[in-house]
C-alpha positions as CSV (number, residue, x, y, z in Angstrom):
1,X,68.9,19.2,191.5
2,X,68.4,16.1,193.6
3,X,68.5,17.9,196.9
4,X,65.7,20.5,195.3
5,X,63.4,17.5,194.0
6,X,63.5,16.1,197.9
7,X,62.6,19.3,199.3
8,X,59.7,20.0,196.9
9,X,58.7,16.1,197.2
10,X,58.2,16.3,201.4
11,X,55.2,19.1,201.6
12,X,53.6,17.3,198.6
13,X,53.6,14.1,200.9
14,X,52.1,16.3,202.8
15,X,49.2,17.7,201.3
16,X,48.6,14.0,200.0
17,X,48.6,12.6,203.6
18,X,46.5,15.6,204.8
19,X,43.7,14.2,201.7
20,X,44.0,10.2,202.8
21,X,43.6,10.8,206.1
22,X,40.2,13.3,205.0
23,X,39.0,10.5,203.0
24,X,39.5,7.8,205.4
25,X,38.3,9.8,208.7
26,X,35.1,11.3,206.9
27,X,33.0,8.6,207.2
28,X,33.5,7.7,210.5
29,X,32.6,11.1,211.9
30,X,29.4,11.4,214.0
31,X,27.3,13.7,212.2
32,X,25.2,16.7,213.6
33,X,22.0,16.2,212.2
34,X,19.5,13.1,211.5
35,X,19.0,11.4,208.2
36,X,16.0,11.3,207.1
37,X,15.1,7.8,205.5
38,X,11.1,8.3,205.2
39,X,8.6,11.0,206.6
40,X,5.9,10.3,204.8
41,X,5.6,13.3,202.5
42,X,5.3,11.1,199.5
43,X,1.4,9.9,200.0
44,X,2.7,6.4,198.7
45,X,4.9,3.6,199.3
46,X,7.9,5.0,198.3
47,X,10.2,6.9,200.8
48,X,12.3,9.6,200.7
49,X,15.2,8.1,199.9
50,X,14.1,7.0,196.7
51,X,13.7,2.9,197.4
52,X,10.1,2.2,197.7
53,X,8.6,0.1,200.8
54,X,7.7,-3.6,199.7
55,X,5.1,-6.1,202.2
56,X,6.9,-9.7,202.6
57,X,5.4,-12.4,204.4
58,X,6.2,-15.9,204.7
59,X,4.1,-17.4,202.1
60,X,7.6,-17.2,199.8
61,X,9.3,-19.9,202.3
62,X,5.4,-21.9,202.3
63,X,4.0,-20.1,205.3
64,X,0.5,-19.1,205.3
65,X,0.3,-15.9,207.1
66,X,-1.3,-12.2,205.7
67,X,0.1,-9.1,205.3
68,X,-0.9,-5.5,203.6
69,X,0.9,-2.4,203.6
70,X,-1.0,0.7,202.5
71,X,-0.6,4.8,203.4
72,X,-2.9,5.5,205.9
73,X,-3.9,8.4,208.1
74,X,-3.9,7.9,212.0
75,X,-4.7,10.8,214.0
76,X,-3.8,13.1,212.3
77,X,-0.6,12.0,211.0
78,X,0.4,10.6,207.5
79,X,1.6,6.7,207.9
80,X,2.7,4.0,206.5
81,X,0.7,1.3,208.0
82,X,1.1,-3.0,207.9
83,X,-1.4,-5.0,209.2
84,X,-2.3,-8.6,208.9
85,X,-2.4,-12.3,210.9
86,X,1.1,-13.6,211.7
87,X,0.7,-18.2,211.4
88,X,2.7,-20.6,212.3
89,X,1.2,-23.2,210.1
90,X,3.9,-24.8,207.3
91,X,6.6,-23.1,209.7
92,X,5.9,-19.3,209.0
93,X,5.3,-16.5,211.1
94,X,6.2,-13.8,210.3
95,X,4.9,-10.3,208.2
96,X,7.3,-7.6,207.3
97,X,7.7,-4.2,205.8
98,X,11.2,-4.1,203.9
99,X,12.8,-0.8,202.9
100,X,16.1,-0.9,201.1
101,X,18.0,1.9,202.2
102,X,20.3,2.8,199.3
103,X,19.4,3.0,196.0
104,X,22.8,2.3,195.0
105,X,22.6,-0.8,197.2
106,X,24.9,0.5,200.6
107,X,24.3,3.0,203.1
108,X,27.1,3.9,205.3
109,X,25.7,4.9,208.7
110,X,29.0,5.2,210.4
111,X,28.6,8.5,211.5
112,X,25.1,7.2,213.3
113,X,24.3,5.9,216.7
114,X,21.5,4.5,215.6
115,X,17.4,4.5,214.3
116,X,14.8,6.7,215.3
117,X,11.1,5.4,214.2
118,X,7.6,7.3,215.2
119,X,5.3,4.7,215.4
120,X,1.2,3.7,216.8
121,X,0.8,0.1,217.1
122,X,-1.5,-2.2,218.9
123,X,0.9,-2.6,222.2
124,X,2.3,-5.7,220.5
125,X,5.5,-6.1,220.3
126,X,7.3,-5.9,217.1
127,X,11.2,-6.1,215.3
128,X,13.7,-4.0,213.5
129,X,15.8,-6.1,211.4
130,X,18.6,-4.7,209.6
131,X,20.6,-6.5,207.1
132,X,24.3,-5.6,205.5
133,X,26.4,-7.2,202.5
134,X,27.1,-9.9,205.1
135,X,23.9,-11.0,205.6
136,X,23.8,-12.9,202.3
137,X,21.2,-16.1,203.7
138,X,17.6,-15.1,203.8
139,X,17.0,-15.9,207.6
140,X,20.2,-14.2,208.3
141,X,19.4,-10.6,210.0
142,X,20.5,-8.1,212.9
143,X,17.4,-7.9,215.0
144,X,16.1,-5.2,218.1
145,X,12.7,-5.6,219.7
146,X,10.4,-2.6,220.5
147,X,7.0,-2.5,221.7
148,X,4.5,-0.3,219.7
149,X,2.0,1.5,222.0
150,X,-1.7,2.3,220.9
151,X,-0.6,6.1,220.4
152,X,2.0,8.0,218.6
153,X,5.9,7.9,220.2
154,X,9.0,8.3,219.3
155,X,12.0,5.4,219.7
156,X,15.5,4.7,219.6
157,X,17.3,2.1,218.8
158,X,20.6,2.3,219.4
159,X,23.0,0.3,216.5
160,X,24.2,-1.2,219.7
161,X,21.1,-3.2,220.7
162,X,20.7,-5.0,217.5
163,X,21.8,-8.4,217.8
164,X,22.8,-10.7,214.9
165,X,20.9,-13.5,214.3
166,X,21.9,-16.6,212.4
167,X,25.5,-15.2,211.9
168,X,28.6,-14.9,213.2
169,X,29.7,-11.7,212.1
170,X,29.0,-8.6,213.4
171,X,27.3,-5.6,212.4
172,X,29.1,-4.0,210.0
173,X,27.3,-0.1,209.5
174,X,29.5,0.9,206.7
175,X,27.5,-1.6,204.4
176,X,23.7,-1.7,205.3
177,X,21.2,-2.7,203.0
178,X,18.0,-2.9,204.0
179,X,15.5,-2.5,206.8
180,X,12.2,-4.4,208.2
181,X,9.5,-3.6,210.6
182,X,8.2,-7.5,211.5
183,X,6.2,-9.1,213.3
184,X,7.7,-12.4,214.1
185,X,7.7,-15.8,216.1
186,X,3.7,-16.1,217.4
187,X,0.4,-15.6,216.4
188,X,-0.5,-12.4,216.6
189,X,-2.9,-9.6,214.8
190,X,-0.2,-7.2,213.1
191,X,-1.3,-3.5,212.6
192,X,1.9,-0.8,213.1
193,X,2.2,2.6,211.4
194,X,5.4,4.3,210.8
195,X,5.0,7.9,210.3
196,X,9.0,9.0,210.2
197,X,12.2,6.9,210.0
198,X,15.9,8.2,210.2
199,X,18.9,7.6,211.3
200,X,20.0,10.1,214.6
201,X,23.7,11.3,215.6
């Protein structure tokens, strides 16, 4: 009966090894299509992945500058659109829109090389910052420069070109939290509209 119960126990091993190593491997496989954090279809400030977009700006470390996110329509195309003045009095300066991107509080973008935004500026240049459960300090970010054109283009920004800022640690994509579009650092008139965010493969 012994020899029987080792037979029987080896293609049970098996089958369990052959589920672990589904488990574990899953989520670090590149997927084949984008995700879709925000298109716009909602007409408000909430996105499609259920978090809604929220305007931050300095005045809650004692800056002074001004910020308003609102829907808009720029040619043509449903937006989500922040504007303001960017000060460096009382050592501000900066305006944000911040999108959590899990309602559960983690996305795992693992199987992502990294974020694809449509977006019309002013031809200033702006930031992504992303932040993960390791970012736990409020200045603490992981931060990738674009410049937003006065017309409608698609960019990508690779996970590899964000650099962490104020940390050590590095970017960890199996535990992101949230996302920004700032304007940071100078003075500056803020006006950017983001008409679809995702993740691409």
């Amino acid at each position: 009966m012994a020899i029987d119960a080792r037979a029987n126990l080896v293609p049970t091993l098996g089958r369990i090894f052959i589920l672990a190593a589904t488990f574990w491997i899953h989520p670090l496989m590149a997927s084949d299509s984008p995700m879709i954090l925000d298109d716009r279809s909602s007409g408000s400030l909430c996105a499609n992945n259920g978090a809604c977009w929220q305007a931050i700006t300095d005045t809650v470390m004692g800056g002074v500058s001004d910020g308003r996110l609102k829907p808009a329509l720029i040619e043509g195309r449903p937006c989500l659109r922040l504007s303001g003045e960017v000060s460096l009095l009382n050592n501000g300066g900066f305006v944000q829109a911040s999108l959590d991107l899990d309602a559960a509080g983690q996305l795992d973008a693992r199987g992502y090389a990294g974020i694809e935004i449509d977006v019309f500026g002013n031809d200033e240049s702006y930031n992504l910052h992303l932040r993960s459960a390791d970012t736990r300090i409020v200045w603490q970010s992981y931060r990738a420069p674009f410049q937003a054109a006065p017309r409608w283009q698609t960019l990508r920004l690779p996970f590899a070109s964000f650099q962490p800022y104020r940390t050590d640690k590095p970017l960890d994509l199996s535990k992101l939290r949230r996302l920004g579009v700032v304007a940071i650092g100078r003075e500056m008139r803020a006006d950017v509209c983001i008409a679809r965010l995702s993740l691409y493969p």
